[in-house]
N, C-alpha and C positions, 0 to 999 in steps of 0.2 A: 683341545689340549687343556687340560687340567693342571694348577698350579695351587702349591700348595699354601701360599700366602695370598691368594689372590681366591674369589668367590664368584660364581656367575650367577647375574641379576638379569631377568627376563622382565619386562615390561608388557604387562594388556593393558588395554585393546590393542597397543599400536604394535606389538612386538618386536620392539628392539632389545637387544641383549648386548651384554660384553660383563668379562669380566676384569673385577677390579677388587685393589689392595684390602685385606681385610679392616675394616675397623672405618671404610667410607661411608658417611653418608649418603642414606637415598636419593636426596634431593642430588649431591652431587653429582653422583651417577647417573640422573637425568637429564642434568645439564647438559653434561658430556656426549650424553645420545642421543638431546636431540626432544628428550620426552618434554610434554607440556605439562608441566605441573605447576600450580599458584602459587605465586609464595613472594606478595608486594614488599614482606619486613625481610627480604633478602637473609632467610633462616635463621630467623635471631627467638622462632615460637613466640612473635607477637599476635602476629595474624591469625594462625589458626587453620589457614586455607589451605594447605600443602598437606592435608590428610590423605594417605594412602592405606590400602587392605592391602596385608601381606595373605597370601595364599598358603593352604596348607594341605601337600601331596605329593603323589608320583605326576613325573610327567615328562615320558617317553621321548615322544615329540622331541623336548627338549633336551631330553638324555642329563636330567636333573631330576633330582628329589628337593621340595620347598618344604623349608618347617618351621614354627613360627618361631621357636627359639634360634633360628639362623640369622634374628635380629639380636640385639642387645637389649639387655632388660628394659623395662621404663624405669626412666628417672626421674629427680622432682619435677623438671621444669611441666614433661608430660602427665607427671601424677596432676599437678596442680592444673592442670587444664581438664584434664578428666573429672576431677575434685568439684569444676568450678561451668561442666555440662560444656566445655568450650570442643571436646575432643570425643567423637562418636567409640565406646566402649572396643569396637573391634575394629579399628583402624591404630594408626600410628601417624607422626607427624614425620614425614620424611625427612625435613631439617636434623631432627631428634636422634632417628632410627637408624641406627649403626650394621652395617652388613658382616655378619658373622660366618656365614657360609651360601653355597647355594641359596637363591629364594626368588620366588617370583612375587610382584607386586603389581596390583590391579589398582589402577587411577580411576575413582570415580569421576563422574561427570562433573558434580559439585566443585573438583578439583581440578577441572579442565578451563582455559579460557579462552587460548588462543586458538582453537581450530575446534570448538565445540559443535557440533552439528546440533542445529535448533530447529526441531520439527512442528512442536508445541503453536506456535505464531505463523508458522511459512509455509501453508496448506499447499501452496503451486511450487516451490520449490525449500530442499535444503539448503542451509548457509554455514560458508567455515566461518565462525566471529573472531573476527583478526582487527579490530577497532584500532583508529588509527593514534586514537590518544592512550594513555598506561599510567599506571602509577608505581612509584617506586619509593621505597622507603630507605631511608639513609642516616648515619649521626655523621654531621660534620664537625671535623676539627675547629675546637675553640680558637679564639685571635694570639697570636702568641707575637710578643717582642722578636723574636729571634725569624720569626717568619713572616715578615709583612705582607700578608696576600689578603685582597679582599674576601668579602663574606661570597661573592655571587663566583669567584675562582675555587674558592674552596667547597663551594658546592657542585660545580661542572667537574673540577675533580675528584672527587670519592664517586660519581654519578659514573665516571668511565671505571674508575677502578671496579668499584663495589658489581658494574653490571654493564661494564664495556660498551657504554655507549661514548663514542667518540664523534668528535666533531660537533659536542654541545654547545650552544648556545642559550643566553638567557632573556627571555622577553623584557625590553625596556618597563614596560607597561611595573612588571615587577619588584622594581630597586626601589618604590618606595614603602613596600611592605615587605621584601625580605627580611632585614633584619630583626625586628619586631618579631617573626614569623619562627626566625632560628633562635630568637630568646626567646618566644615561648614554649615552645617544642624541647630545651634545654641543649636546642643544639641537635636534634633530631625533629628529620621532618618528612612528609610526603610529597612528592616533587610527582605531577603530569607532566609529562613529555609526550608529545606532537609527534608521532614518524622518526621515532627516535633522535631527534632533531634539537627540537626546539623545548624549553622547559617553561610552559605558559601555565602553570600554577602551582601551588604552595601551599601547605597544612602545617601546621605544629604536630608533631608526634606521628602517631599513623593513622592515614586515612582511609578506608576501603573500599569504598565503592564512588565509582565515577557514573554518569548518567547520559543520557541523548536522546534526544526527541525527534522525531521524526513526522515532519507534518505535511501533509496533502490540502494542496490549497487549491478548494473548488470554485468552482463560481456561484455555487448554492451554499455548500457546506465547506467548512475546513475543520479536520481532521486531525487532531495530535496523540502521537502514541508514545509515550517513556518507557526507555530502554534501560535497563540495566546493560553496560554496553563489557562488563566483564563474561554474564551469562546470555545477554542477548533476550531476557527474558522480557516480555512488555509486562511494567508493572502497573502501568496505569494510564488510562487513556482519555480523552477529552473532544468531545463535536460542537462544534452552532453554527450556527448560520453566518455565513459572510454577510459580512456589514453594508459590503458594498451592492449589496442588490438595493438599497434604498436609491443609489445613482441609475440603476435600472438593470428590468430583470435578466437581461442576457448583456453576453460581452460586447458588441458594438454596440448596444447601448451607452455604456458604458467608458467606452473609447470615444463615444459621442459627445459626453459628458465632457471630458480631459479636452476636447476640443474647443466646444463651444463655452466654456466656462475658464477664466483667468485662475488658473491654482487648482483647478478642478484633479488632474493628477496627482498634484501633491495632496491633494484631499484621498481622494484612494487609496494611497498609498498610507497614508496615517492609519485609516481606519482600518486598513488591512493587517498592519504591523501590531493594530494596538489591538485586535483581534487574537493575532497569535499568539501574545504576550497574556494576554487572559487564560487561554489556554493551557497553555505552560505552567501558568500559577496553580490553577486550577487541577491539573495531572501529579504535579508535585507535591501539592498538600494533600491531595490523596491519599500518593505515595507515603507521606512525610517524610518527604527529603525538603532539601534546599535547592532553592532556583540556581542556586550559585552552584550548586555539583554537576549542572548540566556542564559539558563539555562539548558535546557535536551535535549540531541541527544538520537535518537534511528537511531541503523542501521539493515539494512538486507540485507544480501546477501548468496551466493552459498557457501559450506563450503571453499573454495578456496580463495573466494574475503573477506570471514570472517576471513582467517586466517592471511592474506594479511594486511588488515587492520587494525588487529592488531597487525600484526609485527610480524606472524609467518612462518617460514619456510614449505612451502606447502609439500614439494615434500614428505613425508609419503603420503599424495593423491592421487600420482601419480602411488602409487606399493600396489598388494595386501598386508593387507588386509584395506588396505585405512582409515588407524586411524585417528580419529580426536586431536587433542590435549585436548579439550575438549567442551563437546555435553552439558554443562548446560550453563543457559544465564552467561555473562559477565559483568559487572559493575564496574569504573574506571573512572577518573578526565578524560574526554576531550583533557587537556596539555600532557596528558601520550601520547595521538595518536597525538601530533601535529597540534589538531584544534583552529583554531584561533577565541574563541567565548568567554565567561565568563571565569578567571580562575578558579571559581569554579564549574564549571558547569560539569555536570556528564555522560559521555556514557553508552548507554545500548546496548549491542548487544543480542538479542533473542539467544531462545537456538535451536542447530543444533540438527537433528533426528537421521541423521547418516553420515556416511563416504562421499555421494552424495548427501543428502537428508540435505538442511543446512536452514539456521536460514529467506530466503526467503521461504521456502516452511510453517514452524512455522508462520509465519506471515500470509501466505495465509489462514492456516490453522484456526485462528484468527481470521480473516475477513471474513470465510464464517461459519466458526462452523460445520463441520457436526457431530457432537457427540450432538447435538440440536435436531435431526431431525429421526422421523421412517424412512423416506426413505433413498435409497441409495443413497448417490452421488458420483461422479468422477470427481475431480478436476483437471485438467490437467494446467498445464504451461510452457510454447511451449518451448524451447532455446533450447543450443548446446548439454544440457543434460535435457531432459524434466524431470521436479518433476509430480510425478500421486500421487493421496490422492483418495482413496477408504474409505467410511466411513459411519455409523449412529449412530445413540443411541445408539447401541448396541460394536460395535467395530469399531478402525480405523484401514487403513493400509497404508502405504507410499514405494515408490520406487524410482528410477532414471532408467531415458532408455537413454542410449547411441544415440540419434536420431541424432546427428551431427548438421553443420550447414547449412542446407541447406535450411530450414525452414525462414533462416535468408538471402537468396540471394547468397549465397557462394556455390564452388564447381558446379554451374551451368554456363553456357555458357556464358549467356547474363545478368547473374544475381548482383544484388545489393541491398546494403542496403533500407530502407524505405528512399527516398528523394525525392527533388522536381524534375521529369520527368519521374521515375520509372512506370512500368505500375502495378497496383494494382488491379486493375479487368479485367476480361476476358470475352467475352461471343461467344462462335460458332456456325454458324447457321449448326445443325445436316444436312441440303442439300446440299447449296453449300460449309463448310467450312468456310466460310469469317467472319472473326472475327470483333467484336470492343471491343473496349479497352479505359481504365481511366487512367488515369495516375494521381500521388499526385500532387497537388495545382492545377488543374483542375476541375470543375466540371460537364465539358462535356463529352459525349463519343465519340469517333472517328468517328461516320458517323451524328454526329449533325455539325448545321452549324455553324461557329467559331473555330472550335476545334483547326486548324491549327496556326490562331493566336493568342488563348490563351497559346498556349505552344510552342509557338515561342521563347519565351528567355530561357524554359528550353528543350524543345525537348525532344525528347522518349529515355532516356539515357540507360532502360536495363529493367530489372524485380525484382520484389523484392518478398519476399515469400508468402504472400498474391495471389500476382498473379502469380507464378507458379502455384501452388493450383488448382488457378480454370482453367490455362493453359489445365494442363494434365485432370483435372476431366472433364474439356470441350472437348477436345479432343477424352475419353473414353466413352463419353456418345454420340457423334458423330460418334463412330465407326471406329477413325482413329487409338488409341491407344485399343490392344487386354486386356485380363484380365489380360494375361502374362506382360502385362506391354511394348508390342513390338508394335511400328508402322508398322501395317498393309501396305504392298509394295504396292498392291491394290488400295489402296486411292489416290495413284498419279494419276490415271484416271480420280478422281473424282475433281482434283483443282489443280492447278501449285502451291498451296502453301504447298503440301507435296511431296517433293524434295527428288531425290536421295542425300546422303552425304557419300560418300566411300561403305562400305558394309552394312550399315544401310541406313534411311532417317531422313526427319529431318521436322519439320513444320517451317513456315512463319509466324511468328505472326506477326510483322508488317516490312512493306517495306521497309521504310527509305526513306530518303529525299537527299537532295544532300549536303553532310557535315555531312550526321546523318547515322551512322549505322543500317543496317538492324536488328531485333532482330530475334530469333529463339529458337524453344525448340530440342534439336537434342536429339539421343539415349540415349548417356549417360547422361541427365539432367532429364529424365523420370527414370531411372536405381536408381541415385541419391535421387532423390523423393520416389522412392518407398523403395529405403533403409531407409531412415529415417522416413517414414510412417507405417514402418513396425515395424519396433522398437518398435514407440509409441503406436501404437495395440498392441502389444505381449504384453508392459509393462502392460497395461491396463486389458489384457485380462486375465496372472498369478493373477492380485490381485483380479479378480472376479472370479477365482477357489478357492484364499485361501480362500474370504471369502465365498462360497460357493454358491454365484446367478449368473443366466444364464445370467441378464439381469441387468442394471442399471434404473432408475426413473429418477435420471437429472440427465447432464452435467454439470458443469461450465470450460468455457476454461479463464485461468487469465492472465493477461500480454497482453503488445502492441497488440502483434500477437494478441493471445485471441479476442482484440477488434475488428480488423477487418477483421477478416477472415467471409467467408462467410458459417455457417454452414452448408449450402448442400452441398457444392460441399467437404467441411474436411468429411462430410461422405460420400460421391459419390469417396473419392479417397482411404478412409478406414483409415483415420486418427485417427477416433473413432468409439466404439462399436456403435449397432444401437440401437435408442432412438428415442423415441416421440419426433419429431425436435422441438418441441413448448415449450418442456422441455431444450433445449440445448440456452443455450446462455452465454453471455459473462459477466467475474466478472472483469473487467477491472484491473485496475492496485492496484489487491487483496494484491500484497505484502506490496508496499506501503497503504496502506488501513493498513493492519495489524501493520505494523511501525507506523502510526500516535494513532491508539489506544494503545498499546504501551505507544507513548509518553505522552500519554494523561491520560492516568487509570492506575492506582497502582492494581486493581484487575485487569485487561485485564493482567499484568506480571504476577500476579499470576497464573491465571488462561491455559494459555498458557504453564508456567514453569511445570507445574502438569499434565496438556493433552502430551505435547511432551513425558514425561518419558513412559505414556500410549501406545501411537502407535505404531505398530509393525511393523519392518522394513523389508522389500522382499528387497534382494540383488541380482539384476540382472543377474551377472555375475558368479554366482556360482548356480544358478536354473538349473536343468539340464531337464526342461519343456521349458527353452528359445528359446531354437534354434527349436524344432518343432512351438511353436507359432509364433515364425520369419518369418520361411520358409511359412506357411500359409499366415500369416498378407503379406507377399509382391503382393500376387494377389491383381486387383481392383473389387473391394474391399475386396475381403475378398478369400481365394480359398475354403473353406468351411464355412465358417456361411453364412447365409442368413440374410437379412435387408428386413424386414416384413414393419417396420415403416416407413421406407425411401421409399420404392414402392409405400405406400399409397399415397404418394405426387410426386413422379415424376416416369417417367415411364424408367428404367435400360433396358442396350443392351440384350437380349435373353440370357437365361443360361449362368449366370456370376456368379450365386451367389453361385452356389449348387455345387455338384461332376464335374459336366463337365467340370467347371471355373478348379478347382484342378489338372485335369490332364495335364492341359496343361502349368500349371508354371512352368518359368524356377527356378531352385531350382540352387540359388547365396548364397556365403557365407554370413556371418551375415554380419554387420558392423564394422568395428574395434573400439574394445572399446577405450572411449576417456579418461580412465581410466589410 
C-alpha cells in the first residue's frame, strides 16, 4: 500500500524495506530496520563512513521505481566532503541524504561493520564481525550550576540517549583522565564500550578506528596478527621465535625447568609476555597505529604456553593426571599479563579441551568446524605434541600424541629448524639414488643451473622437517630404506651415497663444499622419524576406532609444517591414515585463523565455548590399545593396514603394505612420553 507522504526504501544486500515519512534520513530508516550501516559520529557527517549508493531503476520485484533524484539535493555539509575527497563522487552520506520518494540503496561493504562477511584472511571459514568493543561518538553537556551532575553521569547519559545503550557503566580505571579528555575534545568525545556494557576508553573529538590482535602462542613460534576489528581486515602482522625455547626445546622440557629451578616459571612467563609485547609493537608501527588503539587480544596456545601466559605454575602438566588449572575460556584486563596495549583493553584466552589438548587445538577447531559437516575429518597439527581432532556432525574427538620433536629438525643428525639454507624438499632417483634438493630462500633445485650461486651466502646448512620426510619416504620408495625402517647394506652397491657408518649405514644426501658440511640421513635419524611418525598414526588411528570408521573422507594438516609438507610422501612414510590424496591438504596456520575470529565475533566465543565442553577427550597415555597401534604404525607405512588410495597414484616397493611388511618390524619401545 502506497502512501502519499510516506516513500519506500529497499535496502541491498540484506533487503529490508518499509516505508517511511517523506523528508527521513537514510541512516534513520536503517536504524529502524535493522540495516548495518557505520556511522561512529552518530550522523553529525564527521565520520564519513555512513556512505551509501543510491540505485537507479525499475524494479519489479519490488513493485518500485528508484531514481536518484528521490533523494535530496547535496548540500554544503556533503559538497564539502566531496570538495575535500572525504565522500566517493557516486555515493551519498546517509546521515545527509533525505528520502524524497521511492529509492533503493545499496550499502557497500566499506560501510558495513557489524555482520561483514570477511573472506580475504578466513581461507577455512567465513565470519560475521560483530567485535565485542565499539566506538561511539557523542558532545556532552557542558557543567552547568543549575545542574550538578558529574562529568562521568553526563557521559553514561547522552551514551543511552544518543545510542540507547543502557545500563552503562564507567571504568574506574577512567576518572582520572576523563575530564581532561572532555576538555579537550570541547566537550565532544569517542567513548569504547565493551558489550555495550562497560565504557573502557576515551578520545577527544572522534576517533575511528579501534584495533585487536590476535596471537598464537607456539612453542616454536608465536604469531601476532592486527585487526582492524571495525573491518576485520589483518593490517599487519608479526612472527619470532619463542624465547622460551632457550629453557628447552620441547614443552616438558620446559615444565622441567619451572620445576627444578626456584622462579623458573615466573621466568617463562616474563620472557613470553615480553615476547608478545614486541610483537604488538612491532605490528603496530607497521600498521602506524598506536599500541594504545589495540583494544582486544585473543591468545592461543598449548596448555603449557596457556598457563605460562598467564602466569600459572605448569608443572601439574608435567605429572599424571596432567590437570589443567582451568579448561574454560579466560577473560581479563590485558595490564593483568603485562601487555603493553590499551589500559583498558581486554584478553581472551580460548578454552582448553584437556590436560594436552589446549586452547590452539579450540582454535583450530574454530577455524575448520567439523561438527558442520557429514563427513569425517582428521585434523591433525604437527609439533613436539601433535593435537589430532576427529569429527562430523554427528560427534567430535580430540587427543595429543607424544610425536616429539623431530618433525621440527631436532634429534636428527643434520637437522634444523625452518631457515634460510635448510634443505626442504628431497627427490631420489629410485635407479641411480642421486638426489636433488631445495633448500628455503631458493627457488632452484640442485641439478638446475644457478643453484650454486643462489645459495652461496646461505649454503646447505642441514635439514629441516619438511625435508627429512620426504628424505626417508624417498629413500623407502627407492628401496634403500626396508619397511622395517633399516637401511638395506645391499644398496651400497648400487651408489657411493649409501655408506657404511659403524654397524649401520648411513645415506649422502648432499656432499658439501669446501667450508660447507656434508649432510646425511644415518640409522638413527630414520629410527627417530619413525618414532615420531608412529605416534602420530597410532594417535590418529585410536580416535578412528573410537569413533567407529575404518576410513576418514579428508585430512586437514594445520600449522607451518601443515603448509609445506608434501602430502605424498607424509603418507608414503605413514604419517597419516590412507585418504583420497586430493582430499588431504593443508589448513594453514588454523590456530591463528581461529584466534583472529575469536577476536573478531562475540558468537565465534560462544560458539567455540559450547563445542569444547562437547568433545571428548582420548588420553593417550592411559589407552591400553597404544602401544599395539605404535608398534604397527612404526612400519613404512604401515605394518598392517594397506593404502588402497595412495597406490592408485603412485606405485609402493612390493609387499610393504600387508602381513609380510609386519613380520618383519623391528618391534622398538614407544617413545617417551613428553608428558
Amino acid at each position: 500500500m502506497k502512501h502519499a507522504d510516506r516513500a519506500l526504501i529497499v535496502f541491498s544486500p540484506s533487503g529490508r524495506r518499509g516505508h517511511f515519512p517523506i523528508g527521513t534520513t537514510i541512516l534513520q530508516a536503517a536504524r529502524e530496520l535493522g540495516v548495518d550501516i557505520d556511522s561512529i559520529c552518530g550522523g553529525r557527517a564527521r565520520c564519513c563512513r555512513c556512505q551509501v549508493l543510491p540505485v537507479d531503476g525499475s524494479f519489479s520485484k519490488d513493485g518500485m521505481f528508484s531514481r536518484l533524484d528521490h533523494l535530496c539535493p547535496i548540500e554544503a555539509t556533503e559538497q564539502f566532503c566531496l570538495e575535500h575527497g572525504r565522500l566517493d563522487p557516486a555515493h551519498r552520506l546517509s546521515c545527509q541524504a533525505k528520502i524524497l520518494g521511492d529509492v533503493r540503496i545499496d550499502v557497500p561493504a566499506s560501510s558495513q561493520v557489524h555482520h561483514q562477511l570477511v573472506r580475504k584472511h578466513f581461507e577455512a571459514r567465513d565470519v560475521e564481525v560483530d567485535p565485542l568493543t565499539r566506538l561511539y561518538f557523542v558532545e556532552v553537556t557542558e557543567p552547568d550550576f543549575g545542574q550538578p551532575e558529574g562529568d562521568a553521569q553526563r557521559l553514561v547519559r547522552v551514551l543511552e540517549y544518543d545510542w540507547g545503550l543502557s545500563g552503562l557503566y564507567l571504568d574506574p580505571a577512567l576518572l582520572p583522565v576523563l575530564q581532561q579528555t572532555l576538555r579537550d575534545g570541547q566537550w565532544q568525545v569517542t567513548a569504547a564500550v565493551r558489550q555495550g556494557r562497560e565504557i573502557v576508553g576515551l578520545w577527544p573529538g572522534l576517533h575511528e578506528r579501534l584495533y585487536g590482535l590476535a596471537v598464537d602462542v607456539g612453542s616454536t613460534t608465536i604469531a601476532a596478527y592486527l585487526c582492524d576489528l571495525a573491518s576485520g581486515e589483518v593490517i599487519a602482522s608479526a612472527g619470532a621465535m619463542n624465547p622460551q625455547i632457550r629453557f628447552g626445546e620441547d614443552l616438558m622440557s620446559r615444565v622441567s625447568w619451572a620445576m627444578l629451578n626456584p622462579g623458573g616459571a615466573v621466568q617463562l612467563t616474563t620472557v613470553v609476555r615480553t615476547a608478545i609485547n614486541k610483537l604488538a609493537a612491532q605490528a603496530t608501527a607497521e600498521a602506524g597505529v598506536k599500541a594504545a588503539d589495540v583494544m582486544e587480544i585473543t591468545l592461543v596456545g598449548n596448555p603449557v604456553m596457556h598457563h605460562l601466559v598467564l602466569g600459572i605454575d605448569p608443572t601439574p602438566l608435567g605429572v599424571a593426571p596432567f590437570a589443567l588449572a582451568t579448561d574454560c575460556a579466560v577473560r581479563m584486563r590485558a595490564s593483568a599479563l603485562a601487555l603493553q596495549v590499551h589500559p583498558g583493553a581486554e584478553a581472551y584466552l580460548l578454552p582448553c579441551i584437556a590436560g594436552h589438548v589446549g586452547a590452539d587445538t579450540a582454535a583450530v577447531m574454530l577455524a575448520e568446524t567439523p561438527w558442520d559437516r557429514d563427513e569425517t575429518t582428521l585434523i591433525i597439527d604437527v609439533g613436539t605434541n601433535a593435537e589430532i581432532v576427529l569429527g562430523n556432525r554427528h560427534r567430535v574427538l580430540a587427543a595429543s600424541s607424544p610425536t616429539g620433536p623431530a618433525f621440527e629438525g631436532a634429534q636428527i643428525t643434520c637437522g634444523q629448524r625452518a631457515a634460510r639454507g635448510a634443505i626442504e624438499r628431497v627427490r631420489i632417483d629410485p635407479e641411480t639414488l642421486q638426489p636433488r634438493i631445495k633448500v628455503i630462500g631458493c627457488e632452484l633445485w640442485s641439478d638446475e643451473q644457478g643453484f650454486d650461486e643462489a645459495t652461496a651466502e646461505s649454503g646447505v646448512s642441514g635439514i629441516c622437517g619438511s625435508g627429512i620426510i620426504e628424505a626417508v619416504a624417498g629413500l623407502y620408495l627407492a628401496g634403500v630404506v626396508r619397511t622395517d625402517g633399516v637401511i638395506d647394506s645391499a644398496s651400497a652397491g648400487r651408489s657411493h651415497r649409501v655408506q657404511r657408518n659403524g654397524r649401520t649405514c648411513q645415506y649422502l644426501l648432499y656432499e658439501g663444499t669446501a667450508g660447507r658440511s656434508a649432510v646425511t640421513i644415518t640409522q638413527a635419524d630414520i629410527r627417530a622419524v619413525q618414532l615420531a611418525k608412529a605416534a602420530l598414526y597410532a594417535g590418529a588411528q585410536l580416535l578412528m576406532q573410537r569413533m567407529g570408521v575404518s576410513k576418514v573422507d579428508r585430512i586437514r594438516l594445520a600449522g607451518a609444517f601443515g603448509s609445506h609438507i608434501d602430502v605424498r610422501y607424509a603418507m608414503v612414510l605413514g604419517m597419516i591414515p590412507d585418504c583420497d590424496l586430493e582430499r588431504v591438504s593443508s589448513a594453514g596456520n588454523a590456530a591463528g585463523t581461529g584466534a583472529r575470529l575469536a577476536l573478531l565475533s562475540a558468537s565465534a566465543r560462544e560458539e567455540i565455548e559450547s563445542r569444547a565442553r562437547s568433545v571428548e577427550k582420548v588420553e593417550m597415555a592411559i589407552d591400553p590399545d597404544f602401544q599395539r597401534c605404535f608398534v604397527e604404525a612404526m612400519g613404512i607405512p604401515h605394518s598392517a593396514h594397506h593404502f588402497p588410495e595412495l597406490e592408485r597414484v603412485m606405485a609402493l616397493p612390493a609387499g610393504v603394505t600387508g602381513a609380510e611388511g609386519k613380520s618383519r618390524v623391528h618391534r622398538r619401545s614407544r617413545p617417551r612420553s613428553k608428558r
